[in-house]
Backbone as XML, in Angstrom:
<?xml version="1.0"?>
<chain id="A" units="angstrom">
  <residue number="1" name="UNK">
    <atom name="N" x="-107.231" y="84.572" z="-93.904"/>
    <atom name="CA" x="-106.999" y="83.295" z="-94.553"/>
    <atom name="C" x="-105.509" y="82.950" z="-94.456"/>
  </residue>
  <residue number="2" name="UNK">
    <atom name="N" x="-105.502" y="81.601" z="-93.979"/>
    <atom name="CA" x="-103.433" y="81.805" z="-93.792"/>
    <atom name="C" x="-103.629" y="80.533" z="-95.430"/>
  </residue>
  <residue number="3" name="UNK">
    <atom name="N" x="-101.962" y="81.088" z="-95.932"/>
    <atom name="CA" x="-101.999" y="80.513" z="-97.255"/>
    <atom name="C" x="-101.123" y="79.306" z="-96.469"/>
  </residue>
  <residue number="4" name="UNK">
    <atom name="N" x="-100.628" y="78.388" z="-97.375"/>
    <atom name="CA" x="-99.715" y="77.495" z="-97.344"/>
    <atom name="C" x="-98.018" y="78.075" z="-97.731"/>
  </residue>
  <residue number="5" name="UNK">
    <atom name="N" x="-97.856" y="79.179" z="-97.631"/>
    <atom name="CA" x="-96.320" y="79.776" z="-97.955"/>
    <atom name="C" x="-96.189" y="80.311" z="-95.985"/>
  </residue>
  <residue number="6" name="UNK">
    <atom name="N" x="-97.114" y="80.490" z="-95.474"/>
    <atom name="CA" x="-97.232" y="80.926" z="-94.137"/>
    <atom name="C" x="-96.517" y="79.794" z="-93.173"/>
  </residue>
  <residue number="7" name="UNK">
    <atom name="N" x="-96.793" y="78.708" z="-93.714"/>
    <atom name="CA" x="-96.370" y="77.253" z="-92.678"/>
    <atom name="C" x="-94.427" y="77.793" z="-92.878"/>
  </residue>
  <residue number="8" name="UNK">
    <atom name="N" x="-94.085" y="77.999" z="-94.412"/>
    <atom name="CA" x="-93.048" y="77.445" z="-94.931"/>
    <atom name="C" x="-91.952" y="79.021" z="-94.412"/>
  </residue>
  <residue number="9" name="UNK">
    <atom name="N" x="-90.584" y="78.707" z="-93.841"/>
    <atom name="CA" x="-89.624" y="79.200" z="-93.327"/>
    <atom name="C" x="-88.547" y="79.467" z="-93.529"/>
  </residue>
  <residue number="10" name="UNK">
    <atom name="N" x="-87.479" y="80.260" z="-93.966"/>
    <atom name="CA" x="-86.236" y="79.831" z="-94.250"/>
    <atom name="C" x="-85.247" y="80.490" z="-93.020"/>
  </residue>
  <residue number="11" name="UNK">
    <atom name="N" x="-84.458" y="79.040" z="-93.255"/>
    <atom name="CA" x="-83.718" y="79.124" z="-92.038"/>
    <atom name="C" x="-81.980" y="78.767" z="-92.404"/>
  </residue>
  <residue number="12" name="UNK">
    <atom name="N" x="-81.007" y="79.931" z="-92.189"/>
    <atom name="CA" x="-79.667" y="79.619" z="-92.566"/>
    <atom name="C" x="-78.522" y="79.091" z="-91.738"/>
  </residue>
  <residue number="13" name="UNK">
    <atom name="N" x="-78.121" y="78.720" z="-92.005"/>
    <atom name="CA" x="-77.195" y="77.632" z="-90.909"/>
    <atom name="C" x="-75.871" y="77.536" z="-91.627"/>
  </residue>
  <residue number="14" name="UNK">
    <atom name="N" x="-74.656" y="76.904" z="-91.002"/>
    <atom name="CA" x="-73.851" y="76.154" z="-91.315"/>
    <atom name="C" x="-73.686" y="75.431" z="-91.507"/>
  </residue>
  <residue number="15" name="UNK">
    <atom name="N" x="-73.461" y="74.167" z="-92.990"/>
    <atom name="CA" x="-72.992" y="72.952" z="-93.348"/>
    <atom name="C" x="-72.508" y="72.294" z="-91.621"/>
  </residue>
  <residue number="16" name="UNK">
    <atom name="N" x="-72.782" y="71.112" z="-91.335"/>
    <atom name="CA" x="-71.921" y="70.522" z="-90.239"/>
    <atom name="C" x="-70.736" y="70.126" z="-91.006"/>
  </residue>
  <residue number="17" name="UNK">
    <atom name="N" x="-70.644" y="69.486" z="-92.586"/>
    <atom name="CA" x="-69.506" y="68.823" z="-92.796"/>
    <atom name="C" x="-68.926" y="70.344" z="-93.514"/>
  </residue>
  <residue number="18" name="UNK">
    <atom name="N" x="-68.972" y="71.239" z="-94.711"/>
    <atom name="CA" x="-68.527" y="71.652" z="-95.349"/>
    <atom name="C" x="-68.341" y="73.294" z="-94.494"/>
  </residue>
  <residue number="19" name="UNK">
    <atom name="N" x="-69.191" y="73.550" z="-93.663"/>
    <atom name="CA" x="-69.071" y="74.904" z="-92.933"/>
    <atom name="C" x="-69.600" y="76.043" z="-94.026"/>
  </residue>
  <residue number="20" name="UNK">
    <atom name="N" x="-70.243" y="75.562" z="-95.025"/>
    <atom name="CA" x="-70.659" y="77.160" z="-95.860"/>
    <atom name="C" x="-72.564" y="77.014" z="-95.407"/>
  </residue>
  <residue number="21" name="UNK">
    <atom name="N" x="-72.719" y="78.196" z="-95.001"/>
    <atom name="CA" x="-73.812" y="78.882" z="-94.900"/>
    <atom name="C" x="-74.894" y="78.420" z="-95.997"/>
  </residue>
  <residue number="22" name="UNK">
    <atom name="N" x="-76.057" y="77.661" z="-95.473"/>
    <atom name="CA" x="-77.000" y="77.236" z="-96.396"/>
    <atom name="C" x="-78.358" y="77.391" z="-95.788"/>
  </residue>
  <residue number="23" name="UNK">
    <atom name="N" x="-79.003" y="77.685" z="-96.794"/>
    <atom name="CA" x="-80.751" y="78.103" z="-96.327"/>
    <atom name="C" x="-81.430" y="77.295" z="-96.913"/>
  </residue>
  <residue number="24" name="UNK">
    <atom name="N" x="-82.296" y="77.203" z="-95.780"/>
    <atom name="CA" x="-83.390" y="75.981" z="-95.695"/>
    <atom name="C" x="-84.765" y="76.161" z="-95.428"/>
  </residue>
  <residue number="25" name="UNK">
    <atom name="N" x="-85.690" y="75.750" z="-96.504"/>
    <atom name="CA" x="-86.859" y="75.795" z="-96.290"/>
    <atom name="C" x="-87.944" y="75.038" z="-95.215"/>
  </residue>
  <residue number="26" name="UNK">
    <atom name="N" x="-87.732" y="75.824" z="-94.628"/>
    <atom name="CA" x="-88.746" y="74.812" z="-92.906"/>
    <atom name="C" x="-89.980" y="74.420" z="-93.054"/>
  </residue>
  <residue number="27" name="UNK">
    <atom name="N" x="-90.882" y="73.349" z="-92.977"/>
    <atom name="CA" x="-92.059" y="73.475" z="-93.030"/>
    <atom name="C" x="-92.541" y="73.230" z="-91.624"/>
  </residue>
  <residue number="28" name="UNK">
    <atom name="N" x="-92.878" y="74.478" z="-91.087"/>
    <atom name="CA" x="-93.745" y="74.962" z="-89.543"/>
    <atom name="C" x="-94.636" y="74.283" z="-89.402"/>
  </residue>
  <residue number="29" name="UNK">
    <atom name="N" x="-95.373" y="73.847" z="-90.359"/>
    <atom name="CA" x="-96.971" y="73.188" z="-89.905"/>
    <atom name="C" x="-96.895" y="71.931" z="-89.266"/>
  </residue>
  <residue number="30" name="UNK">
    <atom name="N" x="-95.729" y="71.237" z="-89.567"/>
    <atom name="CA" x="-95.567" y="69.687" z="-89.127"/>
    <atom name="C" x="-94.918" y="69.422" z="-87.656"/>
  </residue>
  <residue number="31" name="UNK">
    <atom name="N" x="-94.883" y="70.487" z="-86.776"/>
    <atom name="CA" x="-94.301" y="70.690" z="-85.740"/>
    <atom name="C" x="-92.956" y="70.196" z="-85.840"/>
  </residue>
  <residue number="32" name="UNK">
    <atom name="N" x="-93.004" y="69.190" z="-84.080"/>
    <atom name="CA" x="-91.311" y="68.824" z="-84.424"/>
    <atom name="C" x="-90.841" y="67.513" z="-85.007"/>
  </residue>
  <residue number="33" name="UNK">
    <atom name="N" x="-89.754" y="67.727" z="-85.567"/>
    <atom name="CA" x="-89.773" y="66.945" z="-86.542"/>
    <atom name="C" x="-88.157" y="66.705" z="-86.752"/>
  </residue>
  <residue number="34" name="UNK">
    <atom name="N" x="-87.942" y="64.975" z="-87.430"/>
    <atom name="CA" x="-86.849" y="64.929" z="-87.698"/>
    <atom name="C" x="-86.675" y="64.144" z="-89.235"/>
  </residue>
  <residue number="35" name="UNK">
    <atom name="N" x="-85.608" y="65.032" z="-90.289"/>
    <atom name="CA" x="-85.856" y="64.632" z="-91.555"/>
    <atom name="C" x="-83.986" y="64.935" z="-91.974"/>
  </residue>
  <residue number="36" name="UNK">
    <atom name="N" x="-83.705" y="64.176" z="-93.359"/>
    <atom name="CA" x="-82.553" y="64.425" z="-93.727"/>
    <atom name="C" x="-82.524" y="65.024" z="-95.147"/>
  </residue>
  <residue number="37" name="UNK">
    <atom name="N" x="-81.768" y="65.953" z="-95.215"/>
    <atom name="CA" x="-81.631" y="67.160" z="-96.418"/>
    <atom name="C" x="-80.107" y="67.209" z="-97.157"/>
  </residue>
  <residue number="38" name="UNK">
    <atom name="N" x="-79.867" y="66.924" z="-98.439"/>
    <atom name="CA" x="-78.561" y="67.008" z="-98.633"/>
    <atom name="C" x="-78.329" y="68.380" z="-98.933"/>
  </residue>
  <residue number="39" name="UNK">
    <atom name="N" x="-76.979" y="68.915" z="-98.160"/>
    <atom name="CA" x="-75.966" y="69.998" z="-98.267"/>
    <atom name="C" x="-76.365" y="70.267" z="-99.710"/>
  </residue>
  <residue number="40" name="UNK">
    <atom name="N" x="-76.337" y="71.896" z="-100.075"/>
    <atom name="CA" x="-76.739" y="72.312" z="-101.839"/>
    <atom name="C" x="-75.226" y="72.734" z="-101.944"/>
  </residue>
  <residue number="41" name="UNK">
    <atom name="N" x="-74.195" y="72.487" z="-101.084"/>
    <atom name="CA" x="-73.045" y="72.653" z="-101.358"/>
    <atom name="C" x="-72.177" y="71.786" z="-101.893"/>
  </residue>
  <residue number="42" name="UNK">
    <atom name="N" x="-71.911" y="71.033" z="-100.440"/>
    <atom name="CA" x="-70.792" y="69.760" z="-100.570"/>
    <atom name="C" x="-71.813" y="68.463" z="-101.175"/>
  </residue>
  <residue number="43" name="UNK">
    <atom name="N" x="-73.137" y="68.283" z="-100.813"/>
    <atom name="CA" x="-74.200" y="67.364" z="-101.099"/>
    <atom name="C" x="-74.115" y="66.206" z="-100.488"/>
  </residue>
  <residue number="44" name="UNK">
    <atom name="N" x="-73.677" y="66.383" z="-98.641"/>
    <atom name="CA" x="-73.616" y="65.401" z="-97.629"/>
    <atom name="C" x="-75.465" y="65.588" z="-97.008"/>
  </residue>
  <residue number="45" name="UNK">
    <atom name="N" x="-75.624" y="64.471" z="-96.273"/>
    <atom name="CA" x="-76.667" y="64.340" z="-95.809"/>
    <atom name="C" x="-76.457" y="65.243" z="-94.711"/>
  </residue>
  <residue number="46" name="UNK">
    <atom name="N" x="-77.355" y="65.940" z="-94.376"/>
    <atom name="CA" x="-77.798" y="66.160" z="-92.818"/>
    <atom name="C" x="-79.003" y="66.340" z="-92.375"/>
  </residue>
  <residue number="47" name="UNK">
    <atom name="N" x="-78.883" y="65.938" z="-91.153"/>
    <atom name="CA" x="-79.882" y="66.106" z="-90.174"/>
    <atom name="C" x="-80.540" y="66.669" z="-89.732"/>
  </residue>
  <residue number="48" name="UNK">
    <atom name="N" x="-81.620" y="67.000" z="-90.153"/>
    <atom name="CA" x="-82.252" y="68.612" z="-89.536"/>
    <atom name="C" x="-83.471" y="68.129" z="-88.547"/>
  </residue>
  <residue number="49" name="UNK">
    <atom name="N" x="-83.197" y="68.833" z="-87.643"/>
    <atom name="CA" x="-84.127" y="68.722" z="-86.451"/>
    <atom name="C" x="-84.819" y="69.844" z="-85.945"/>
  </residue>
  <residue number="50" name="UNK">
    <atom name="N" x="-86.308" y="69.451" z="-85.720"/>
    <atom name="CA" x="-87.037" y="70.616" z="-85.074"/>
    <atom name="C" x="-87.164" y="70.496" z="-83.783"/>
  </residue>
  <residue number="51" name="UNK">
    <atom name="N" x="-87.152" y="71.047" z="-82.876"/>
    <atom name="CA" x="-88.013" y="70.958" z="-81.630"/>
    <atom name="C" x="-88.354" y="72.191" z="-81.222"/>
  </residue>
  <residue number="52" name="UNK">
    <atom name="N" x="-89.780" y="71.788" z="-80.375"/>
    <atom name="CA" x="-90.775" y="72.698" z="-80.160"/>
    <atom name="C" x="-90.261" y="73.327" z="-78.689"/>
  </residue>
  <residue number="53" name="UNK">
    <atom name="N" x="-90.288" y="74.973" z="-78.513"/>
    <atom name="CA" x="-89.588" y="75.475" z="-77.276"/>
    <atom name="C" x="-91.584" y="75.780" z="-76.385"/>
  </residue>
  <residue number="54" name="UNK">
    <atom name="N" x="-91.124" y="75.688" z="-74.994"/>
    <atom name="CA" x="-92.269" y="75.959" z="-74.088"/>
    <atom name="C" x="-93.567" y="77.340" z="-74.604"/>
  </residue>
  <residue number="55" name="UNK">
    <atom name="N" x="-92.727" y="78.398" z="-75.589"/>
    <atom name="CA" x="-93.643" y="78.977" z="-75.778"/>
    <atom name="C" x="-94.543" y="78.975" z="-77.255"/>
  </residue>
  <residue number="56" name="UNK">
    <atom name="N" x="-94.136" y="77.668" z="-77.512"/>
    <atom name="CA" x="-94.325" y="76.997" z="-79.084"/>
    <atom name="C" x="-93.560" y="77.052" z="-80.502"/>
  </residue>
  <residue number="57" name="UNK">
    <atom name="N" x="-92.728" y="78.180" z="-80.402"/>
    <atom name="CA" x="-91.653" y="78.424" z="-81.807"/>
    <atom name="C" x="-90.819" y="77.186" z="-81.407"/>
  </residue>
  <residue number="58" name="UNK">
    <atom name="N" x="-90.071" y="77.052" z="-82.886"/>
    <atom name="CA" x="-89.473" y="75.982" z="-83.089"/>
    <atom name="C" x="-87.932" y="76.412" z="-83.297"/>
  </residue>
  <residue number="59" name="UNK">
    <atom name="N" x="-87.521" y="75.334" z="-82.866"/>
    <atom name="CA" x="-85.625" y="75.633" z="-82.989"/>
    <atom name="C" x="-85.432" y="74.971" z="-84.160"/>
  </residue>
  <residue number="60" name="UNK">
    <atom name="N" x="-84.496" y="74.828" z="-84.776"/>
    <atom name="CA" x="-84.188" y="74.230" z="-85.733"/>
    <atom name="C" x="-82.295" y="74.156" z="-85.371"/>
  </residue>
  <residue number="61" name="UNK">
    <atom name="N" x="-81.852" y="72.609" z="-85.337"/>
    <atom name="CA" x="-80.768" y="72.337" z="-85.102"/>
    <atom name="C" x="-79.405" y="71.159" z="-86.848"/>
  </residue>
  <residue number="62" name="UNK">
    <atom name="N" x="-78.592" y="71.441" z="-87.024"/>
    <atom name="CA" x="-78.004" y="70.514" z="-88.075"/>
    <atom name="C" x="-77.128" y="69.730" z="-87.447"/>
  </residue>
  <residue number="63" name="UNK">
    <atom name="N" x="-76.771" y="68.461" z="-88.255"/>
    <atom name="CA" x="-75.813" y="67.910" z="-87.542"/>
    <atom name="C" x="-75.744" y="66.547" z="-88.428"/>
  </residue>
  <residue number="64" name="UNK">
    <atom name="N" x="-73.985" y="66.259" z="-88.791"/>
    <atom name="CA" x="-74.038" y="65.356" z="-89.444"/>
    <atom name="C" x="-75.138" y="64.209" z="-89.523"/>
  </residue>
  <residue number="65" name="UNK">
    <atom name="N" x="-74.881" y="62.966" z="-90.553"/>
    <atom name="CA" x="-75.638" y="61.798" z="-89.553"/>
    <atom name="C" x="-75.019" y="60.760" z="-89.176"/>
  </residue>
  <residue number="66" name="UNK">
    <atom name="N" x="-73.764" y="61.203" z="-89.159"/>
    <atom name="CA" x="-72.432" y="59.643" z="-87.961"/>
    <atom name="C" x="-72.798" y="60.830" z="-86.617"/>
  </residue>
  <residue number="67" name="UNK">
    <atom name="N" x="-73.073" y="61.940" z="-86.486"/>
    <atom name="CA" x="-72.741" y="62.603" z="-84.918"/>
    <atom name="C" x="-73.816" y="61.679" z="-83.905"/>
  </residue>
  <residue number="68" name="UNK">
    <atom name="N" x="-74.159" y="61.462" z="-82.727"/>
    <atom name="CA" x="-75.097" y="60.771" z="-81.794"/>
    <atom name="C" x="-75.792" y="62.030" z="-81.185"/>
  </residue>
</chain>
């Protein structure tokens, strides 16, 4: 039986604006995906992006939201 904590991921990164190390709860089930999360630090927006790699795991990338 897969539960619903199975979809969910944590994933630690670097602030793009503030640079301190923050963990983030991924939700896997929704494939790739693009959503905005404020910093639990500085409390800037960012960008979190999924994309799906050829053998199906997902990357997970940050990045302000002025960067292109």
């Amino acid at each position: 039986m897969i539960r619903p904590m199975d979809y969910l991921d944590e994933h630690s990164a670097p602030c793009p604006y503030c640079g301190e190390i923050i963990t983030l709860l991924v939700d896997l089930s929704a494939g790739p995906q693009t959503y905005i999360e404020d910093c639990s630090v500085c409390c800037r927006p960012i960008v979190i992006t999924l994309t799906e790699n050829s053998d199906g795991s997902l990357d997970v990338s940050l990045r302000d939201e002025n960067e292109a």
